[in-house]
ZADO-1210 file (C-alpha; in nm, 4 decimals, padded with zeros to 6 digits):
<atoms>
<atom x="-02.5408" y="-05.3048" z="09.1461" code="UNK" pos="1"/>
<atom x="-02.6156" y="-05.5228" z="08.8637" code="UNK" pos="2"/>
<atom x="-02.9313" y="-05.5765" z="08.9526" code="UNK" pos="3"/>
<atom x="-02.9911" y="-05.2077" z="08.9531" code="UNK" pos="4"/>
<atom x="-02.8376" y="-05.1755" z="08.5506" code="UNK" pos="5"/>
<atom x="-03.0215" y="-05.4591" z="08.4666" code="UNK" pos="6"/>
<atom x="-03.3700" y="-05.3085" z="08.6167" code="UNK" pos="7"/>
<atom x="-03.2574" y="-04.9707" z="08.4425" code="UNK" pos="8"/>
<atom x="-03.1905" y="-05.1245" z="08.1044" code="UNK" pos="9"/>
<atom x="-03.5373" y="-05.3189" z="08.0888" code="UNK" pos="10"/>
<atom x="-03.7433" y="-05.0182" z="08.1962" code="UNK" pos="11"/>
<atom x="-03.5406" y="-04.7968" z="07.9332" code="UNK" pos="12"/>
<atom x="-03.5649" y="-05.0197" z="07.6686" code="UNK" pos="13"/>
<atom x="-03.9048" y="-05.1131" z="07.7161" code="UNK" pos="14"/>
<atom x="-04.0383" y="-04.7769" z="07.7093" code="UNK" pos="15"/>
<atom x="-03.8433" y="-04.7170" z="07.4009" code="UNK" pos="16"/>
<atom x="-04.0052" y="-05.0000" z="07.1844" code="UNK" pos="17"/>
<atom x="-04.3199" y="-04.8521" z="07.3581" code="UNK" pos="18"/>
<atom x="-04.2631" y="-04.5064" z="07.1911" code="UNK" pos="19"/>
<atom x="-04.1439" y="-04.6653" z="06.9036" code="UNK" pos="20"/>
<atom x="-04.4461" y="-04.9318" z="06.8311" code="UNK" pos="21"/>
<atom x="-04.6717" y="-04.5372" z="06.8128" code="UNK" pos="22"/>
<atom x="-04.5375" y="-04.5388" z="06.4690" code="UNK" pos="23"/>
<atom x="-04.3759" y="-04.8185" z="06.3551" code="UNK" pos="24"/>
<atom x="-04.4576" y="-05.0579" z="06.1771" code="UNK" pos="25"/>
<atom x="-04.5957" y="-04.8708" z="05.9313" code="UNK" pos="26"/>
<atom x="-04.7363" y="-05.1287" z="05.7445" code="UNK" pos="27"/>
<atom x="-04.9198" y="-05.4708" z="05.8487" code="UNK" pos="28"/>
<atom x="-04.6773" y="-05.7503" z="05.9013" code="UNK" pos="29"/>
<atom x="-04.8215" y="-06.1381" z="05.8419" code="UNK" pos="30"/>
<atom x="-04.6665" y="-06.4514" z="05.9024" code="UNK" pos="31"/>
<atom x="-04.8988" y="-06.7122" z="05.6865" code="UNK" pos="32"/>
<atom x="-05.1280" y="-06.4884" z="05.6053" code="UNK" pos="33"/>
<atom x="-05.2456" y="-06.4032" z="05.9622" code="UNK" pos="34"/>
<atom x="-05.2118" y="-06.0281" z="06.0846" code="UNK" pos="35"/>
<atom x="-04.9166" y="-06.0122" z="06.3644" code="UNK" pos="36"/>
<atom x="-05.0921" y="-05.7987" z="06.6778" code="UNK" pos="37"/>
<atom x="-04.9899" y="-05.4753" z="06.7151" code="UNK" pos="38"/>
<atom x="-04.8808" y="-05.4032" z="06.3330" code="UNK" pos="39"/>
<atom x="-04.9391" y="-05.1703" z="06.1796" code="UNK" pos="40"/>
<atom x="-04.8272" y="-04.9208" z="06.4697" code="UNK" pos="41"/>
<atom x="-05.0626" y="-04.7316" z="06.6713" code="UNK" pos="42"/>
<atom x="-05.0445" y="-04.4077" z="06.5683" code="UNK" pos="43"/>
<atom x="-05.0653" y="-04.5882" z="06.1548" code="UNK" pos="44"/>
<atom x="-05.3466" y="-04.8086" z="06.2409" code="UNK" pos="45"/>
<atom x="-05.5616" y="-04.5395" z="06.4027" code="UNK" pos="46"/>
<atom x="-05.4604" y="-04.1732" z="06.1738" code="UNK" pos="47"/>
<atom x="-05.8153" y="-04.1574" z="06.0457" code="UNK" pos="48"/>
<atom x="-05.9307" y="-04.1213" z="06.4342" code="UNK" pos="49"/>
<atom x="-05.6531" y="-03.9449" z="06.5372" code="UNK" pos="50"/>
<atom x="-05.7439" y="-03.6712" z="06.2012" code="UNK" pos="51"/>
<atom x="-06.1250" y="-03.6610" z="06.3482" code="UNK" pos="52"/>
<atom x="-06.0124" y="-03.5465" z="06.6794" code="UNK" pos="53"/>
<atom x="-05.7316" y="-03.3210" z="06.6078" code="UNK" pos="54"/>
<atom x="-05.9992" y="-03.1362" z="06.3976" code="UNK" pos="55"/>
<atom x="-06.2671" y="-03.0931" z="06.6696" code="UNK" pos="56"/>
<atom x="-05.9544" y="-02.9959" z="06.8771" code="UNK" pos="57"/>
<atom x="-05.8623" y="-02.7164" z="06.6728" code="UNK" pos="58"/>
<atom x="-06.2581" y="-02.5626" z="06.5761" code="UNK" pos="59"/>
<atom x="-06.3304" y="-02.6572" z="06.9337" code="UNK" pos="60"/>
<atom x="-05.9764" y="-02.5604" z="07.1397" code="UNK" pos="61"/>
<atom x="-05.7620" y="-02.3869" z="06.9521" code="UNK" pos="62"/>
<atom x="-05.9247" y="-02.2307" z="06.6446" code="UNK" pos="63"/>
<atom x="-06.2243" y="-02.1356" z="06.6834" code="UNK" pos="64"/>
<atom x="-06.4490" y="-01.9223" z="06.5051" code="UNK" pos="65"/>
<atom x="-06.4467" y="-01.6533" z="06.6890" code="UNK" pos="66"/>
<atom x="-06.0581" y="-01.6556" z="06.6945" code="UNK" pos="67"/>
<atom x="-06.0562" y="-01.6621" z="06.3420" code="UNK" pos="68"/>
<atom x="-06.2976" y="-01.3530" z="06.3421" code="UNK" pos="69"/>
<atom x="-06.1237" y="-01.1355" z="06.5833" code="UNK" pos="70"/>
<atom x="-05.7367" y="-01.1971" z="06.4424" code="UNK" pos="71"/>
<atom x="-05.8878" y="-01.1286" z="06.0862" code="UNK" pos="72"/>
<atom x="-06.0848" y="-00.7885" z="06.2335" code="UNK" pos="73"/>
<atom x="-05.7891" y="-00.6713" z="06.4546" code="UNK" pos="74"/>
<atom x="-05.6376" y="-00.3531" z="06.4273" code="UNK" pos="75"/>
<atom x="-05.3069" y="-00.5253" z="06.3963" code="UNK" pos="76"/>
<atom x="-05.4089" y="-00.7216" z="06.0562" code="UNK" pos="77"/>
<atom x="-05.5985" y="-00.4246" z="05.9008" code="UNK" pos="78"/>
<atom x="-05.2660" y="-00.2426" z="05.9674" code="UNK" pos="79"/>
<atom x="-05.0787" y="-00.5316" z="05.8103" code="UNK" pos="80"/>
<atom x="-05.2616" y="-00.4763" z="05.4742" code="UNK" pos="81"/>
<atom x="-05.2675" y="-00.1201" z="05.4462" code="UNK" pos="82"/>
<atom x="-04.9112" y="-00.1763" z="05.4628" code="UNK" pos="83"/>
<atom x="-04.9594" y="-00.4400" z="05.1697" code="UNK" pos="84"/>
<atom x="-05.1442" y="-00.1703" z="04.9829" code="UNK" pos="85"/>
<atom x="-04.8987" y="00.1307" z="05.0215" code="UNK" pos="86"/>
<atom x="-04.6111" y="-00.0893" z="04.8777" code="UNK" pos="87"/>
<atom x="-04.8333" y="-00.1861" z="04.6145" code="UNK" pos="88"/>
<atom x="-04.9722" y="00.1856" z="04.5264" code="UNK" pos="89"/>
<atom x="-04.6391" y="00.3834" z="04.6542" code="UNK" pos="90"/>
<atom x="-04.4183" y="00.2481" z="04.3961" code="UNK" pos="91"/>
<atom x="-04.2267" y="00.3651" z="04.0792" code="UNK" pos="92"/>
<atom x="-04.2667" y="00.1030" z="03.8739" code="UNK" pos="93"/>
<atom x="-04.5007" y="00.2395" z="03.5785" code="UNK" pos="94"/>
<atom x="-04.8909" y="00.1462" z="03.5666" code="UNK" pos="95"/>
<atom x="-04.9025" y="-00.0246" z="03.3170" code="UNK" pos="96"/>
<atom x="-04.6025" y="-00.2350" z="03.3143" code="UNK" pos="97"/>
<atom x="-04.7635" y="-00.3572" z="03.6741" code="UNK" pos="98"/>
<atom x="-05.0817" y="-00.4532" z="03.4834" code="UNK" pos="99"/>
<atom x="-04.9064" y="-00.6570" z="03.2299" code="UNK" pos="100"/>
<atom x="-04.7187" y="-00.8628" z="03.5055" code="UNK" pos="101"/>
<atom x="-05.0949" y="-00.8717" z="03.6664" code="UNK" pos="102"/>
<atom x="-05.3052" y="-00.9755" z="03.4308" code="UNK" pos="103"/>
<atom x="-05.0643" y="-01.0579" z="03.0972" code="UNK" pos="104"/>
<atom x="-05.0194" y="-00.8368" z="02.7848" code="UNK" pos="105"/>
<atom x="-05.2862" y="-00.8910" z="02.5773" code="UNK" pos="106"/>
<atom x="-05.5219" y="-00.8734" z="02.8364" code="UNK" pos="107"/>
<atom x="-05.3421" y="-00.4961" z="02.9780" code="UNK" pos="108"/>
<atom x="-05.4414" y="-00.4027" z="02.5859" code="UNK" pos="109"/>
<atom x="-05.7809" y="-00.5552" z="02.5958" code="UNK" pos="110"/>
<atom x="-05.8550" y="-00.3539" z="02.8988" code="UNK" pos="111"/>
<atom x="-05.7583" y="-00.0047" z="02.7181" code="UNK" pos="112"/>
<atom x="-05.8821" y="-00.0375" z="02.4223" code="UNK" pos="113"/>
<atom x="-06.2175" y="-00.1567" z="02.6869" code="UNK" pos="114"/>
<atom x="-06.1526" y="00.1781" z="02.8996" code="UNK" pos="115"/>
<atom x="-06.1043" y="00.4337" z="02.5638" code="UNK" pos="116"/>
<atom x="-06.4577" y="00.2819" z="02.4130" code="UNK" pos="117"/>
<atom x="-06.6812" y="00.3284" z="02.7082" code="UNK" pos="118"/>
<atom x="-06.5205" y="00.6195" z="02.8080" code="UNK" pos="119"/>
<atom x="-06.5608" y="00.7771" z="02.4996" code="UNK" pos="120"/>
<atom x="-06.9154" y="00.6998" z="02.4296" code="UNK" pos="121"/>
<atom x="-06.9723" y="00.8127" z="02.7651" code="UNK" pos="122"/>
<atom x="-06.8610" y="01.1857" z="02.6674" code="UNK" pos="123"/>
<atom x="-06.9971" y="01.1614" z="02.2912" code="UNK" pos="124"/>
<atom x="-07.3105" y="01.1112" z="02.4413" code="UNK" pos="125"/>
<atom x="-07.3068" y="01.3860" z="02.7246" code="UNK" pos="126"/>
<atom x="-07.1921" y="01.6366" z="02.4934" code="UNK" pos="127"/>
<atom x="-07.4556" y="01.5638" z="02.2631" code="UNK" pos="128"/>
<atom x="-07.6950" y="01.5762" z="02.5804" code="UNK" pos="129"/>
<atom x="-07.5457" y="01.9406" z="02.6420" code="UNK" pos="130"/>
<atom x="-07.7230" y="02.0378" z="02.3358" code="UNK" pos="131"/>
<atom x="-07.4545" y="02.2644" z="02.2846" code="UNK" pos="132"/>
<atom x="-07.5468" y="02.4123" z="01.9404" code="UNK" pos="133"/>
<atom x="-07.8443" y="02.5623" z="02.1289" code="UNK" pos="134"/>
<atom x="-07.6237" y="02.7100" z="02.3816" code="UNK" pos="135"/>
<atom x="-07.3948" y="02.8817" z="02.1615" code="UNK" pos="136"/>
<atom x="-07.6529" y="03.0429" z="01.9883" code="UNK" pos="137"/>
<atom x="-07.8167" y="03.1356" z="02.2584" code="UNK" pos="138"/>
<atom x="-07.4917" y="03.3040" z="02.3775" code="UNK" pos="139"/>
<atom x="-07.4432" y="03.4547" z="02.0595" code="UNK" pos="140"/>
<atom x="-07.7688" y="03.6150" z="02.0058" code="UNK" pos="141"/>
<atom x="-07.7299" y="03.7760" z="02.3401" code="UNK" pos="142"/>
<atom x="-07.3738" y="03.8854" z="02.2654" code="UNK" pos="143"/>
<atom x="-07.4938" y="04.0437" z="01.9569" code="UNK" pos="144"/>
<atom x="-07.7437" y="04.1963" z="02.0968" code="UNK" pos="145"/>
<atom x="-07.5495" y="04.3648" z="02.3674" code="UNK" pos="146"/>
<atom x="-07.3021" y="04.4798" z="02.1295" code="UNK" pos="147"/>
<atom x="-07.5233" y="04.6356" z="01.9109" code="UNK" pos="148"/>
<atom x="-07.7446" y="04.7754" z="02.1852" code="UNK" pos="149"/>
<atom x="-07.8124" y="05.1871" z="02.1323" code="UNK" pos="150"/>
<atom x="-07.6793" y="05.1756" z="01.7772" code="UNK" pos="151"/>
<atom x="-07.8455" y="05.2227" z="01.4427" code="UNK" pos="152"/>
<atom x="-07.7576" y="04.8729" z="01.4084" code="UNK" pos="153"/>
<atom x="-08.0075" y="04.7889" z="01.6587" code="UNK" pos="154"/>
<atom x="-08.2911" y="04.8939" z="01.4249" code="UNK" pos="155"/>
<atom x="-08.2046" y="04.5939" z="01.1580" code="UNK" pos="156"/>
<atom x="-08.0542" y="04.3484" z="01.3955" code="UNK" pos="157"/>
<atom x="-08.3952" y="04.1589" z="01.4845" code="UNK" pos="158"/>
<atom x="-08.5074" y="03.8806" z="01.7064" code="UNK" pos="159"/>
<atom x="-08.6263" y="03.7533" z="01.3395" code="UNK" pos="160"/>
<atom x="-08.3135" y="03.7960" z="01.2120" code="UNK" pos="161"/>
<atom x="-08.0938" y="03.6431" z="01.4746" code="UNK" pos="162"/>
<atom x="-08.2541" y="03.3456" z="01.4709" code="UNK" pos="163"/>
<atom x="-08.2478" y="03.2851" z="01.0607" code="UNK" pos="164"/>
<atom x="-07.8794" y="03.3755" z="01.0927" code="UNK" pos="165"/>
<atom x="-07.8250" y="03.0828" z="01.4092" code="UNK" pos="166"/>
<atom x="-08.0279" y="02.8137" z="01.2135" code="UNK" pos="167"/>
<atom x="-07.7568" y="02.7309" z="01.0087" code="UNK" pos="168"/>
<atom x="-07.5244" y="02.7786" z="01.2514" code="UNK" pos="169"/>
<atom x="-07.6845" y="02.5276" z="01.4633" code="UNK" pos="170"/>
<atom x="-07.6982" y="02.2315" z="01.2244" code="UNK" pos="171"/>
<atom x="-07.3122" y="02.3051" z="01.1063" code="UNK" pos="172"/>
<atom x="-07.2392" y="02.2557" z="01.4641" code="UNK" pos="173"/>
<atom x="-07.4411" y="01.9119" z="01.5493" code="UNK" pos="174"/>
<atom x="-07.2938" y="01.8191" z="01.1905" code="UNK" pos="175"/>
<atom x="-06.8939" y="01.8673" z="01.3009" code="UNK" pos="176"/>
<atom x="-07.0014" y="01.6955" z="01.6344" code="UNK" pos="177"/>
<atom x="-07.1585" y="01.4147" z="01.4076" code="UNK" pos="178"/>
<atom x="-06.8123" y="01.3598" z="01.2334" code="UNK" pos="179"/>
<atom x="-06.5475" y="01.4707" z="01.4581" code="UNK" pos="180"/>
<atom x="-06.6517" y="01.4519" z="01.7936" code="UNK" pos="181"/>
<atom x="-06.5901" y="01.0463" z="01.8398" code="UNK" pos="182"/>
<atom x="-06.2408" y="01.0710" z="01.6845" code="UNK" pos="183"/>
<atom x="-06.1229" y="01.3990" z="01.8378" code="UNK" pos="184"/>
<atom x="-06.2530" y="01.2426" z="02.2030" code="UNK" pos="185"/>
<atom x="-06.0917" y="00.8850" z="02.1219" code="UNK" pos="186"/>
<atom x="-05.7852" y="01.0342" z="02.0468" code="UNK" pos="187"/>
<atom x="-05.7577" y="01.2121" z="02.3330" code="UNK" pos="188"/>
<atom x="-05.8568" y="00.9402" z="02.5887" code="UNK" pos="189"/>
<atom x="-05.6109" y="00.6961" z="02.4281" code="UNK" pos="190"/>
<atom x="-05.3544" y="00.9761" z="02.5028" code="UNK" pos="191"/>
<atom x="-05.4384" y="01.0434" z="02.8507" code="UNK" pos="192"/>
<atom x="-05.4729" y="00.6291" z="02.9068" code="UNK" pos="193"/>
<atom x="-05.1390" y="00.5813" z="02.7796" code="UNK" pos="194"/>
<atom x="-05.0415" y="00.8842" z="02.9771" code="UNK" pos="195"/>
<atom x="-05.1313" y="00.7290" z="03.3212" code="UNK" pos="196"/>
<atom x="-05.0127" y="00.3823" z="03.2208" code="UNK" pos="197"/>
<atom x="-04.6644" y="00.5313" z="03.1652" code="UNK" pos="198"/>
<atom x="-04.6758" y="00.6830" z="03.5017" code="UNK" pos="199"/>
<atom x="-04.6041" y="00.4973" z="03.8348" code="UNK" pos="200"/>
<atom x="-04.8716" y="00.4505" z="04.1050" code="UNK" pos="201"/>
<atom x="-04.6547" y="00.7056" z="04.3129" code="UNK" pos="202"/>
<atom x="-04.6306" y="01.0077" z="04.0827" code="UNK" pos="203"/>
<atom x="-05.0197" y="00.9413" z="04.0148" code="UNK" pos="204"/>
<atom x="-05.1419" y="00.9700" z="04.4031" code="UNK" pos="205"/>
<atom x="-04.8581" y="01.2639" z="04.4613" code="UNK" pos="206"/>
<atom x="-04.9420" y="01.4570" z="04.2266" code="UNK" pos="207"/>
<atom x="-05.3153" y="01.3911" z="04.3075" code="UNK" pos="208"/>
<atom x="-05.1919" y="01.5210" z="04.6460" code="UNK" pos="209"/>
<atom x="-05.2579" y="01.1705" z="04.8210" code="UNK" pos="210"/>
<atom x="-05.0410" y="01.0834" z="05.0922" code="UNK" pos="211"/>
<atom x="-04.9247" y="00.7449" z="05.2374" code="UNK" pos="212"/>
<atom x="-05.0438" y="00.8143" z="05.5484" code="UNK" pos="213"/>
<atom x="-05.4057" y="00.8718" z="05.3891" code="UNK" pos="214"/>
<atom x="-05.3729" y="00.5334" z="05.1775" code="UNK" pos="215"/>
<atom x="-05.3007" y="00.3812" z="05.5049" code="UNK" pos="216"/>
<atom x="-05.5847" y="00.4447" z="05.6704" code="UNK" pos="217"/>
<atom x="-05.8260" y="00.4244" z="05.3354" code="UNK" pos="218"/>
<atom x="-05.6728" y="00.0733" z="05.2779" code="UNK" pos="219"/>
<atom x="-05.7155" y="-00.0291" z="05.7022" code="UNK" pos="220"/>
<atom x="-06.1138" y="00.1286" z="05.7158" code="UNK" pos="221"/>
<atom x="-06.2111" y="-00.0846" z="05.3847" code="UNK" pos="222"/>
<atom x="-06.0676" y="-00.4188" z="05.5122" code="UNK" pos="223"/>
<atom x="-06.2502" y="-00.3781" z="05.8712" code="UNK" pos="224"/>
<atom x="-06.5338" y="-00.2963" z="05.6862" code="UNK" pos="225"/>
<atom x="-06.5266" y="-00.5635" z="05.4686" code="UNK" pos="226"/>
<atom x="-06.4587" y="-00.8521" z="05.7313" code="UNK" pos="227"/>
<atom x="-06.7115" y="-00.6880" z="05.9164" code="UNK" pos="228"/>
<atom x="-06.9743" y="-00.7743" z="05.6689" code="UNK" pos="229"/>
<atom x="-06.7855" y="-01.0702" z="05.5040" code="UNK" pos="230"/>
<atom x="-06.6475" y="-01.2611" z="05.7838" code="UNK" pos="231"/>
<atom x="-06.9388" y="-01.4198" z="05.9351" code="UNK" pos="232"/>
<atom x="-07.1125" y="-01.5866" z="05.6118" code="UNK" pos="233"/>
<atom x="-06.7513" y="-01.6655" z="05.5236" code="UNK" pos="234"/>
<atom x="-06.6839" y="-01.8331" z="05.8447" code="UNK" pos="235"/>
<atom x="-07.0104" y="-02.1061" z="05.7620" code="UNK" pos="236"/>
<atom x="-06.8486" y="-02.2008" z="05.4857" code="UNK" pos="237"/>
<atom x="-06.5237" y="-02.3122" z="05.6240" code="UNK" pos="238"/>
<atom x="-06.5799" y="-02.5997" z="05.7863" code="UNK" pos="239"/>
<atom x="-06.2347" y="-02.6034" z="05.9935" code="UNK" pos="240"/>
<atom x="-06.2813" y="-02.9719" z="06.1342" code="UNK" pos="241"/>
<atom x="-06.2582" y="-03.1305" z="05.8102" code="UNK" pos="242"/>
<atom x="-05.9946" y="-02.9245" z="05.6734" code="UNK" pos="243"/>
<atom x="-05.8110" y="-03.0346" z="05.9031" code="UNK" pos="244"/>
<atom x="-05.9517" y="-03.4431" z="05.9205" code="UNK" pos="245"/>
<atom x="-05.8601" y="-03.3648" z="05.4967" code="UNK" pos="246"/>
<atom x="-05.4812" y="-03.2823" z="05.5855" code="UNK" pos="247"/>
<atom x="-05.3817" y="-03.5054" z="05.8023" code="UNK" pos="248"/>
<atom x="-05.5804" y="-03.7960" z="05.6474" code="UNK" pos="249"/>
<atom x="-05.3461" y="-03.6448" z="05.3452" code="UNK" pos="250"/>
<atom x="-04.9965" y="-03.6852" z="05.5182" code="UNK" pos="251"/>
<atom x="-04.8205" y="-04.0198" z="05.4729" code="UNK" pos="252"/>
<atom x="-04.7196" y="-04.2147" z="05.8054" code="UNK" pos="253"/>
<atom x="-04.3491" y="-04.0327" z="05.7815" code="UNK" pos="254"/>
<atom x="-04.5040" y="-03.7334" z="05.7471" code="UNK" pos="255"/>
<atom x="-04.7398" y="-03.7808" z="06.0952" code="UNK" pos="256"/>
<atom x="-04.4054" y="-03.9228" z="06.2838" code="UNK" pos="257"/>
<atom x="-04.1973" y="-03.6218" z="06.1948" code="UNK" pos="258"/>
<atom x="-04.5578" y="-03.3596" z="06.2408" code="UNK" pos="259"/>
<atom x="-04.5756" y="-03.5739" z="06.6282" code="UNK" pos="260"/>
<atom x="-04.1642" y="-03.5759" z="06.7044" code="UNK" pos="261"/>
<atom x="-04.1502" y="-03.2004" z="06.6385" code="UNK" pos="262"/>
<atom x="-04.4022" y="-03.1053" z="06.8889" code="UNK" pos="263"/>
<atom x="-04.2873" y="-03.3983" z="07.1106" code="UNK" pos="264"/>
<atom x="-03.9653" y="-03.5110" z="07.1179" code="UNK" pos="265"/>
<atom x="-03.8393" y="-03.4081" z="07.4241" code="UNK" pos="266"/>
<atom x="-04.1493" y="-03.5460" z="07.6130" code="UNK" pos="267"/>
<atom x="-04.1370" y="-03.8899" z="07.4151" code="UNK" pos="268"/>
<atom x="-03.7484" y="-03.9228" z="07.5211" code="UNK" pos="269"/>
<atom x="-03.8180" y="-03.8593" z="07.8843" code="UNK" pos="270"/>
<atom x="-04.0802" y="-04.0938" z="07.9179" code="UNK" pos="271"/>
<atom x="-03.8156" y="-04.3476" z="07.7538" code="UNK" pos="272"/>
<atom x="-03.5643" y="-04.1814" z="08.0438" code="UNK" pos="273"/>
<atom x="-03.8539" y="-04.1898" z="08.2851" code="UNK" pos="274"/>
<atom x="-03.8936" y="-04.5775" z="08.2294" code="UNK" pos="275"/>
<atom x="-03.4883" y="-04.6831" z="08.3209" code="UNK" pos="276"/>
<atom x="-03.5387" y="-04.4478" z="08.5811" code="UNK" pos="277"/>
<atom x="-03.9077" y="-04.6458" z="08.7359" code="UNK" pos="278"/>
<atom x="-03.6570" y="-04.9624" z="08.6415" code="UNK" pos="279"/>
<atom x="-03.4059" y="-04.8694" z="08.8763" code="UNK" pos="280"/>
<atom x="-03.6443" y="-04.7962" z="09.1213" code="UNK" pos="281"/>
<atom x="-03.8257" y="-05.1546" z="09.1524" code="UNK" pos="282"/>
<atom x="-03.4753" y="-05.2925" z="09.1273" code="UNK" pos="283"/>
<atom x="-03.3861" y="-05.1138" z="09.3954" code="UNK" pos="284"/>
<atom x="-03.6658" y="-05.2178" z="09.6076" code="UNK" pos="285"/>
<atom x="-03.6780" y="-05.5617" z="09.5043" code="UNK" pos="286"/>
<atom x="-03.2738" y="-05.6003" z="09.6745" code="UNK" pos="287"/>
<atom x="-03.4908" y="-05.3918" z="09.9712" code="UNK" pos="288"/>
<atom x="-03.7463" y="-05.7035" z="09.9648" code="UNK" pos="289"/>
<atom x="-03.4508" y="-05.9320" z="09.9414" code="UNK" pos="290"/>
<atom x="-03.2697" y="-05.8381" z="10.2374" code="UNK" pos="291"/>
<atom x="-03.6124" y="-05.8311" z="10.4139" code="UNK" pos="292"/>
</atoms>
């Protein structure tokens, strides 16, 4: 029987400085400046090839591209973000307090004062493209003449006439648009600017008559669309195997014991329980042998 424990203990214990010599030491030992065999530890001495092949594993085994492509593509992730983007749109917190936290203060003002110059060039210029002196005159003339039509007015009212009467009218017009027009515009973009920045996301797309369910599905059909064009040439620039190689290579020693213990701990202990087990065993045949 003592035999037996003794067979037990050695096969135990020597598995268990087995398991334990993967990681430790974790530094070279030397005794007069030679190298002691076997330090540093396995697992230490060799974490360069051990980050080479656990990144071919994963582009090769268990990430691939075309993993990364379809989880990225699925229905289930483009549902994900549309989710993402109705929390983001569907909420009450004003516009423009949003922006701030976004992209900072100053920046939120730089951005109006952007929005209120372009946008009202933009309409100084089309209304001056809408030549509307021209049009009201034109308008007027045939008003006038209408109204005046089978009267003795009629018979002094001319073509002639109209048109030295609109002349003036015409280049009063283009001159208030001249002076007015930019200020009258600015001021009434910077209103409706600071309108919708005081407004949340939420009274914005209700009142536009937008529904969540129709930001859902906007939000899902523009990120298929986009990985669909996107993913590929984003794909051969991520080079997966030496992210990887670059992370682990990263980690210290602890760091790789407690990444390799987590996955396999229970495996590591029973080959430790395995080897009293295997110990017992040949102790038990050797008192077979014995008896023999």
């Amino acid at each position: 029987m003592l035999t037996l424990l003794i067979s037990g203990l050695i096969g135990y214990f020597t598995n268990y400085i087995a398991v334990k010599m993967l990681f430790r030491p974790r530094t070279e030992k030397h005794i007069f400046g030679k190298r002691i065999p076997f330090t540093p530890g396995i697992i230490p001495k060799n974490q360069p090839r051990l980050a080479r092949a656990l990144g071919a594993a994963v582009s090769e085994q268990l990430l691939t591209g075309e993993d990364l492509k379809a989880a990225l593509s699925s229905e289930e992730t483009a549902n994900a973000v549309a989710e993402r983007a109705m929390g983001a749109m569907f909420t009450d917190k004003p516009l423009g307090e949003a922006a701030e936290e976004l992209i900072g203060g100053e920046n939120t003002e730089s951005l109006k004062a952007f929005a209120k110059e372009n946008v009202t060039a933009l309409a100084v210029r089309k209304l001056k493209e809408a030549d509307l002196p021209q049009l009201i005159i034109s308008e007027g003339k045939n008003a006038i003449g209408e109204k005046v039509a089978g009267t003795m007015l009629a018979m002094f009212v001319s073509e002639q006439l109209l048109d030295e009467l609109a002349a003036p009218l015409g280049a009063r017009i283009n001159e208030y648009i001249d002076q007015n027009a930019e200020g009258m515009i600015g001021a009434a973009v910077s209103d409706e600017i600071d309108r919708v920045a005081a407004a949340s996301p939420n009274e914005l797309l209700t009142g536009a008559g937008v529904s969540p369910e129709a930001v859902k599905g906007a939000a899902a059909g523009m990120f298929r669309k986009a990985m669909s064009q996107a993913i590929d040439p984003l794909l051969q620039t991520v080079d997966i195997p030496k992210l990887v190689e670059a992370r682990v290579n990263a980690m210290s020693v602890e760091e790789v014991e407690e990444l390799v213990m987590s996955v396999m701990k229970n495996e590591l202990n029973a080959v430790i329980s395995l080897g009293g087990l295997i110990g017992i065993i040949i102790g038990l045949l050797n008192l077979i042998v014995q008896k023999l």
